[in-house]
C-alpha positions as CSV (number, residue, x, y, z in Angstrom):
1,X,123.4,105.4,99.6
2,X,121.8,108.3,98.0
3,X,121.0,111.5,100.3
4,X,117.4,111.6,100.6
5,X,115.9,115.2,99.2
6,X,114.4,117.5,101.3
7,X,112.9,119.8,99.2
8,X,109.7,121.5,99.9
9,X,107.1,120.2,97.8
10,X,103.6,120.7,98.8
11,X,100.5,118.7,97.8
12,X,97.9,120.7,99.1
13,X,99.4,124.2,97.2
14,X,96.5,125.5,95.6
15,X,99.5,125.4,92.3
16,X,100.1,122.3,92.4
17,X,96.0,121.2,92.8
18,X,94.9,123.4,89.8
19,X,97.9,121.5,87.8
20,X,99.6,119.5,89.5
21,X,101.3,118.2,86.1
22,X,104.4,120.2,85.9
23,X,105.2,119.2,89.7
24,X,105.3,115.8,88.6
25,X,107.4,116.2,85.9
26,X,109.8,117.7,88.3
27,X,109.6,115.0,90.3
28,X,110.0,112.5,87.8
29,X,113.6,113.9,86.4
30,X,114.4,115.2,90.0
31,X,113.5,113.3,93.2
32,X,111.5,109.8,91.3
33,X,111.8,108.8,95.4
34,X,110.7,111.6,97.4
35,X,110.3,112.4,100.8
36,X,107.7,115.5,101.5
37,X,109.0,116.6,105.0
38,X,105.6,118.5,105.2
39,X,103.1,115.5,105.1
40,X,106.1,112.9,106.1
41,X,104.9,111.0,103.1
42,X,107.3,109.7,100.4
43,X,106.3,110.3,96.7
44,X,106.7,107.8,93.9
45,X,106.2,109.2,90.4
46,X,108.0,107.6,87.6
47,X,105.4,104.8,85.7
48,X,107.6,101.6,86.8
49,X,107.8,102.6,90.7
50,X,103.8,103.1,90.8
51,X,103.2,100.2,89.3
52,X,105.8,97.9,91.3
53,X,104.5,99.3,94.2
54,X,100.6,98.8,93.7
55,X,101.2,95.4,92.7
56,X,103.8,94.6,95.7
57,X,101.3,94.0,99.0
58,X,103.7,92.5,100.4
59,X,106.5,95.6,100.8
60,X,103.5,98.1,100.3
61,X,100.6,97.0,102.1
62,X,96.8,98.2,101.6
63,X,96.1,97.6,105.5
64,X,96.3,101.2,107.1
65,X,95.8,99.8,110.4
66,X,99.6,99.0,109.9
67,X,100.2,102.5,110.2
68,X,100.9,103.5,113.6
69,X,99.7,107.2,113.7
70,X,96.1,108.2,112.8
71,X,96.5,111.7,113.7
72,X,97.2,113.6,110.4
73,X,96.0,112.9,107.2
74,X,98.7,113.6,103.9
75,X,95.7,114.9,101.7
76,X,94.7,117.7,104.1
77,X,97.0,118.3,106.7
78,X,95.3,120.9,108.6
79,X,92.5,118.5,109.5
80,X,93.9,117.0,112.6
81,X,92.0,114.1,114.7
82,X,91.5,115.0,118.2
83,X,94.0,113.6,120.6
84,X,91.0,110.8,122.1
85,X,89.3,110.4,118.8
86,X,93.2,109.1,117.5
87,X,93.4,107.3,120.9
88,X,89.7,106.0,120.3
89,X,90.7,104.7,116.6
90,X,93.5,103.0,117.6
91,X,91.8,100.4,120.2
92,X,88.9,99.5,117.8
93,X,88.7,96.2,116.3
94,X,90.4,96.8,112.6
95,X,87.7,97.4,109.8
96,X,88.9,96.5,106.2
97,X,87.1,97.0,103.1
98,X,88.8,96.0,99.3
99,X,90.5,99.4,99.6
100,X,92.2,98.9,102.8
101,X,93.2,95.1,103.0
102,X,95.6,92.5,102.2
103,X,95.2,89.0,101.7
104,X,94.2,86.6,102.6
105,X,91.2,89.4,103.8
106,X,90.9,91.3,100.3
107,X,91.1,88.0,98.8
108,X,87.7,86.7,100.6
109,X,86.0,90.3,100.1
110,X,87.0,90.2,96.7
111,X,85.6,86.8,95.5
112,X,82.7,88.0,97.4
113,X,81.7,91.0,95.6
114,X,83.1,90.2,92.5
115,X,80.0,88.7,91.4
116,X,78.0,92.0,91.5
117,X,79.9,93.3,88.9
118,X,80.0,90.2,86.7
119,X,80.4,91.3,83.0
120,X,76.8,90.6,82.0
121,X,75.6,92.1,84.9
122,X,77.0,95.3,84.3
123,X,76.5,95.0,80.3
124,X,72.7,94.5,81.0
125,X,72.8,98.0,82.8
126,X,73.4,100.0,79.3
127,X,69.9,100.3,78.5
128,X,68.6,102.1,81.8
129,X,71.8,103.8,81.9
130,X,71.3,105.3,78.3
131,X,67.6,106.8,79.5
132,X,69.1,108.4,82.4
133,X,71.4,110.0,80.2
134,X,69.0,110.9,77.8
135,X,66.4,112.8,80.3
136,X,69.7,114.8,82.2
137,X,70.9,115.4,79.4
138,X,67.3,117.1,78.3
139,X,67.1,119.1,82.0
140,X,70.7,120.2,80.9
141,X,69.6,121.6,77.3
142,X,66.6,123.2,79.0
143,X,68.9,124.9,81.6
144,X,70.8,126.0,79.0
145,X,68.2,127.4,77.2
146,X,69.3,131.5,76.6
147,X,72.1,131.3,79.2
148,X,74.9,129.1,80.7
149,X,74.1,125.9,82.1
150,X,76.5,123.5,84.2
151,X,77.6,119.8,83.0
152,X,79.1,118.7,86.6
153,X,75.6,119.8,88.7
154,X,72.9,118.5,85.3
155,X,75.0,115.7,83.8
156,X,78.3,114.3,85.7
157,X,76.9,114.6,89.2
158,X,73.4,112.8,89.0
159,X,74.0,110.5,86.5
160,X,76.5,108.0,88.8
161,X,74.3,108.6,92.0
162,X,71.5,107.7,90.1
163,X,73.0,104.5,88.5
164,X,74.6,103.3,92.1
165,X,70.8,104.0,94.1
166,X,69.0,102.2,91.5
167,X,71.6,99.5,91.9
168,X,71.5,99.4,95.8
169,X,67.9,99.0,95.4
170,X,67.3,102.9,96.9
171,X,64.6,105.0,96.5
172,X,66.0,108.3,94.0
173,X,64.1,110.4,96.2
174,X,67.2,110.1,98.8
175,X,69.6,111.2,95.8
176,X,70.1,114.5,97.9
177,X,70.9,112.6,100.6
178,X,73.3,110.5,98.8
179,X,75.1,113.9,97.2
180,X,75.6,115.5,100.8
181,X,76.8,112.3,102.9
182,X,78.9,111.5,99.4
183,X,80.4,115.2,99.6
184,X,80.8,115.4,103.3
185,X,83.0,112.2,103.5
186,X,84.7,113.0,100.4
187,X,85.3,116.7,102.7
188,X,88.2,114.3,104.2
189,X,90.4,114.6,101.5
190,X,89.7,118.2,100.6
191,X,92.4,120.8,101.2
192,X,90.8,123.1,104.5
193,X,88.1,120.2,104.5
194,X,85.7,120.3,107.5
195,X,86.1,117.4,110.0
196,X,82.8,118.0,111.8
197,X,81.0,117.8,108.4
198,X,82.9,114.4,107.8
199,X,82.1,113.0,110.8
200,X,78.7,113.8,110.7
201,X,78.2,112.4,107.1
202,X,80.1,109.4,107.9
203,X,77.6,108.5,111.1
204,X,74.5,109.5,108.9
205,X,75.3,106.9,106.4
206,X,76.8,103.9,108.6
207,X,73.3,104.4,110.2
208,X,71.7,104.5,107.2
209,X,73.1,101.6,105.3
210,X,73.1,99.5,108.2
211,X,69.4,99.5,108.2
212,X,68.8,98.5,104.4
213,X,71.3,96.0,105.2
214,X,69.5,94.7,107.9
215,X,65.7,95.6,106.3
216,X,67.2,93.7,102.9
217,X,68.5,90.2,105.3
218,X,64.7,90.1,106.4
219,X,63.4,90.9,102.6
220,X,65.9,90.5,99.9
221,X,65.2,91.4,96.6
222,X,66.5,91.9,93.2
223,X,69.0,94.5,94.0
224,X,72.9,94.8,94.5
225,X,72.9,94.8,98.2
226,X,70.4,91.6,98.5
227,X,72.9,89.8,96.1
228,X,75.5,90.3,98.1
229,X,73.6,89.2,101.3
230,X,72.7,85.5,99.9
231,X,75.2,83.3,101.1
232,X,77.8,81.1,98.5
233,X,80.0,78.3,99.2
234,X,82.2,80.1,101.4
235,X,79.8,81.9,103.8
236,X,78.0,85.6,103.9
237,X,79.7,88.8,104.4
238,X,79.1,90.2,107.7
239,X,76.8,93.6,108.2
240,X,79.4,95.5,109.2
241,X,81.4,94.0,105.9
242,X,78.4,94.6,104.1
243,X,77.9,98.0,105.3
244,X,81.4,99.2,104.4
245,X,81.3,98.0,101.0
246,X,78.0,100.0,100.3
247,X,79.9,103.2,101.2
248,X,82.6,102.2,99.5
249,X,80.6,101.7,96.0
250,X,78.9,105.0,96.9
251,X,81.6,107.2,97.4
252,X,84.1,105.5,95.1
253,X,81.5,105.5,92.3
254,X,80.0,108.4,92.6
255,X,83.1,110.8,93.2
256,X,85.1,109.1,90.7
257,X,82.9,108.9,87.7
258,X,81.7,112.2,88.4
259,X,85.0,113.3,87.9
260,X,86.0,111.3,84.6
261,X,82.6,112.8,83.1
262,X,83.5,116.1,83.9
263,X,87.1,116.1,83.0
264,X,86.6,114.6,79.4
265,X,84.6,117.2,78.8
266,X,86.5,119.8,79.8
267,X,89.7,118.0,77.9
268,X,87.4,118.1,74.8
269,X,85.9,121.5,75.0
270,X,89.4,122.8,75.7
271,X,90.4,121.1,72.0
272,X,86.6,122.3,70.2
273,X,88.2,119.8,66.8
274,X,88.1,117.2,69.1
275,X,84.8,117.9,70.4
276,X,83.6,117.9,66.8
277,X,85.2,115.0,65.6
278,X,83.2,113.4,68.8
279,X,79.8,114.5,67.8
280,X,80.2,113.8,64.4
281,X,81.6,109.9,65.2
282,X,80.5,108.8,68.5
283,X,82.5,105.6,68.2
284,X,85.2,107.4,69.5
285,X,83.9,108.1,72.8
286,X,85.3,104.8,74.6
287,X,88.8,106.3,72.9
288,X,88.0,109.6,74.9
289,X,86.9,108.1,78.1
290,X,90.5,105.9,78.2
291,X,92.3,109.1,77.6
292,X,90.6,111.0,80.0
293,X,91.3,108.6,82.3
294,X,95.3,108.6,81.4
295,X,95.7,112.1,80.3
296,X,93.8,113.9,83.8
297,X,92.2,110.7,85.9
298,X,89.8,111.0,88.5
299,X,92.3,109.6,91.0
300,X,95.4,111.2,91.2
301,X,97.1,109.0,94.1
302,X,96.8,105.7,96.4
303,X,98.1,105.1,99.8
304,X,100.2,102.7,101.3
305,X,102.3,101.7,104.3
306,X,105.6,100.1,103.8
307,X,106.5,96.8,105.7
308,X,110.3,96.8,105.2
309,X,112.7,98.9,104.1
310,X,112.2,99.8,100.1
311,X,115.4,101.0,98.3
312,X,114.5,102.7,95.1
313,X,117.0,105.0,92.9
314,X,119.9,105.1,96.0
315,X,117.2,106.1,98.2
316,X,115.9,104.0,101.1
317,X,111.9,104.5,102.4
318,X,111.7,103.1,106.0
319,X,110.2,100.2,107.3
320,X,106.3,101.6,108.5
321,X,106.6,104.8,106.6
322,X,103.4,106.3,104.1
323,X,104.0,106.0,100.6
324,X,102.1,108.4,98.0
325,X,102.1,106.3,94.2
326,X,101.2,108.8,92.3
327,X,98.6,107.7,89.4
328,X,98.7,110.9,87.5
329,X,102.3,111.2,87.3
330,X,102.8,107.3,86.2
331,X,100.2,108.1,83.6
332,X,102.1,110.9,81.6
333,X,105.4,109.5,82.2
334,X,107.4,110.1,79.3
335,X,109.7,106.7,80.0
336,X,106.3,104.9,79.2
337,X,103.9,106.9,77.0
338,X,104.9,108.8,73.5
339,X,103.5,112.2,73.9
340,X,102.5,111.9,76.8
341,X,101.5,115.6,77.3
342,X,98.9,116.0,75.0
343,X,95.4,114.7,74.2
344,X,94.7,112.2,71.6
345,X,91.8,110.1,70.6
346,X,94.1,108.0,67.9
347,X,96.6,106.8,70.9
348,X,94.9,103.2,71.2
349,X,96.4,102.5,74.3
350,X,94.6,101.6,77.5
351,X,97.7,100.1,79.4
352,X,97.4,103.1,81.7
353,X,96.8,102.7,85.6
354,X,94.2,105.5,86.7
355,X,91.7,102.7,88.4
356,X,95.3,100.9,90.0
357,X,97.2,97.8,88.7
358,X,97.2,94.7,90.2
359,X,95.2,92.8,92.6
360,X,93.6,96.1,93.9
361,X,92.1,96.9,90.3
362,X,89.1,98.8,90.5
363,X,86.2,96.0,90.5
364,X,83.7,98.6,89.5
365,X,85.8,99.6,86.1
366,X,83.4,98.3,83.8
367,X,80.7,100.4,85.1
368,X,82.6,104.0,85.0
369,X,83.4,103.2,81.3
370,X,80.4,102.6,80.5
371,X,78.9,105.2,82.5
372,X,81.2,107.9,80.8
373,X,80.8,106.3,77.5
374,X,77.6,107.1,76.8
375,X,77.3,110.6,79.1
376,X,80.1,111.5,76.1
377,X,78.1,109.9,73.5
378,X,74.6,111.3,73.7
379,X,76.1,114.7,75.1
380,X,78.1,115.0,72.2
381,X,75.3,114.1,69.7
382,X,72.5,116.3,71.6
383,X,75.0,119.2,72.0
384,X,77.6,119.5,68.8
385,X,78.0,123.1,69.6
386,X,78.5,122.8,73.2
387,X,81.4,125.7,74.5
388,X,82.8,126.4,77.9
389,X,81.0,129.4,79.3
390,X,83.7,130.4,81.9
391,X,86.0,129.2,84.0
392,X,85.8,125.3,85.7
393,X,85.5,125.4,89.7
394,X,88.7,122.6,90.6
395,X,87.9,120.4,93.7
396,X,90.5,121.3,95.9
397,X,92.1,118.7,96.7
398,X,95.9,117.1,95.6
399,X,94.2,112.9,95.1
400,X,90.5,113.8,93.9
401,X,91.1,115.3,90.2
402,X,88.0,116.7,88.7
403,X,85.3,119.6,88.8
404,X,82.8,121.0,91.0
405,X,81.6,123.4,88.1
406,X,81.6,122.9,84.3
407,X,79.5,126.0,83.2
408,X,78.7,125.7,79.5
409,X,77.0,127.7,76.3
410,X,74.8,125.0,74.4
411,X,75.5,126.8,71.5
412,X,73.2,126.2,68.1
């Protein structure tokens, strides 16, 4: 059997967080099966692995309850639960949610909530979607006016927070709110993130959405959250069910999409011919949204807990131990992809894997397509001469890939 390699490699360096794509190529010639002694997390970064791995529940499970220690976490290590808070997690009853389950539980939750995001469901969204777009899209040419303005705060940010409230039946004047509990939570995976502001964020908004849930069982109406709530053949999802989904759809949503916006155009402005070519033929933005999504994708990583010992490439991953599939370096893996290091609209390929693979496939795919297919589309159109303006402000964090800044000239 293979020795298993011990060399340093570090998520959380701020190097390999503002491009973490040379690290991965390393890893994929070098140590495909990797064990970071600093996180006690094993790496898996060659296409093949990632994708036997995300579609193997049963050797790689979903369920993090199966893991027996809550008191670190691999995507910020220097946020450490308290000794009683770890305790405190470990004796509550388990909580899954579609991210965090195996069947026969993410089976159930998943023919549950599948029908909220039924194909004509989501295709009937376009139009209100399109006049969102249209009227950030005019605050962003208005902040532009004579000076910089910023596509993350005017276009990328508001524009999936807006979609997901109007779709949860919330009021947009509790966007802000959205935006801060959406950020604070998302502070978990941060590098140097702030556990009291994630705590705090995460007991505002179970608090929160508990109460529409409840307020929407007395008075359902015509909105996501009352949909779910009406019972089908097999039963109703439970509040606490209920109310973990609506965080999930939140956050997930929210961050994610924000981050495919802002990253395509930031890929495009980086290659102005392509940004061109876009305004000039916005058929091609569904082409730029799928290479966004393979070329720099929102999520760079899932996480999952082995049940058995997994030999891979001579070396052998313990039973119980955290495994790192790493989306971003599957998706520019030479052994799968032809140039896989550069950016092309002409690649007419969409077999890539940055919302998973398998039965954990994001159900909410449809939506961040679309979503980033027509920010790309009327941006492009509105602004032909759009240019950076200065240098992008990187989230820092090693699974969350995008931009908390995107300052640009409108350019006439």
């Amino acid at each position: 059997m293979a020795e298993t390699r011990t060399i340093a490699f570090d998520l959380n360096d701020p190097a390999v967080i503002a491009n973490p794509y040379p690290h991965y190529a390393w890893l994929r010639d070098e140590a495909p099966v990797h064990h970071s002694t600093t996180l006690d997390v094993w790496l898996l970064s060659r296409h093949d692995d990632v994708a036997m791995a995300l579609r193997d529940s049963t050797r790689f499970s979903s369920d993090l309850y199966a893991a027996e220690d809550f008191s670190n976490n691999p995507f910020n290590p220097g946020m450490s639960l308290p000794r009683w808070l770890t305790r405190a997690v470990q004796h509550l009853p388990p909580v899954r949610t579609l991210l965090t389950s195996d069947p026969p539980q993410h089976t159930r939750l998943r023919k549950k909530v599948s029908r909220a995001f039924a194909p004509r469901r989501i295709a009937a969204l376009e139009p209100r979607i399109r006049d969102i777009t249209e009227r950030l899209v005019d605050d962003l040419l208005a902040h532009g006016k004579g000076g910089a303005t910023d596509v993350t705060r005017d276009l990328a940010q508001p524009l999936p927070t807006l979609v997901i409230a109007e779709l949860m039946g919330i009021p947009s004047q509790r966007r802000a709110d959205f935006q801060r509990w959406s950020d604070g939570l998302v502070n978990g995976l941060l590098t140097g993130g702030d556990l009291r502001r994630m705590m705090v964020s995460a007991i505002r908004i179970l608090a929160y959405f508990t109460r529409v849930v409840r307020q929407r069982r007395r008075r359902p109406g015509d909105d996501l959250i009352s949909l779910l709530i009406t019972p089908d053949a097999d039963g109703t999802l439970s509040t606490v069910e209920l109310v973990n989904f609506c965080i999930l759809l939140l956050i997930g949503g929210h961050e994610t999409t924000t981050n495919l916006i802002s990253n395509a155009v930031a890929a495009l402005l980086d290659r102005p011919q392509l940004w061109q070519r876009l305004s000039q033929d916005p058929e091609l933005a569904p082409a730029a949204v799928e290479e966004t999504l393979r070329y720099d994708g929102p999520a760079q990583s899932l996480l999952r807990i082995t049940t058995t010992e997994v030999t891979l490439h001579g070396v052998t991953i313990p039973a119980g131990a955290r495994v790192l599939p790493l989306l971003g370096a599957a998706n520019r893996d030479p052994r799968h992809w032809d140039d896989p290091e550069n950016f092309r609209l002409d690649r007419n390929r969409h077999d890539h894997i940055a919302f998973g693979i398998g039965m954990h496939y994001c159900i909410a795919n449809a939506l961040a397509r679309m979503e980033g297919r027509i920010a790309l589309e009327i941006l492009a159109r509105r602004a032909p001469h759009l240019t950076s303006a200065g240098e992008p402000v990187r989230i820092p964090s090693p699974v969350l890939r995008g931009l908390r800044s995107l300052p640009v000239h409108i350019g006439t």
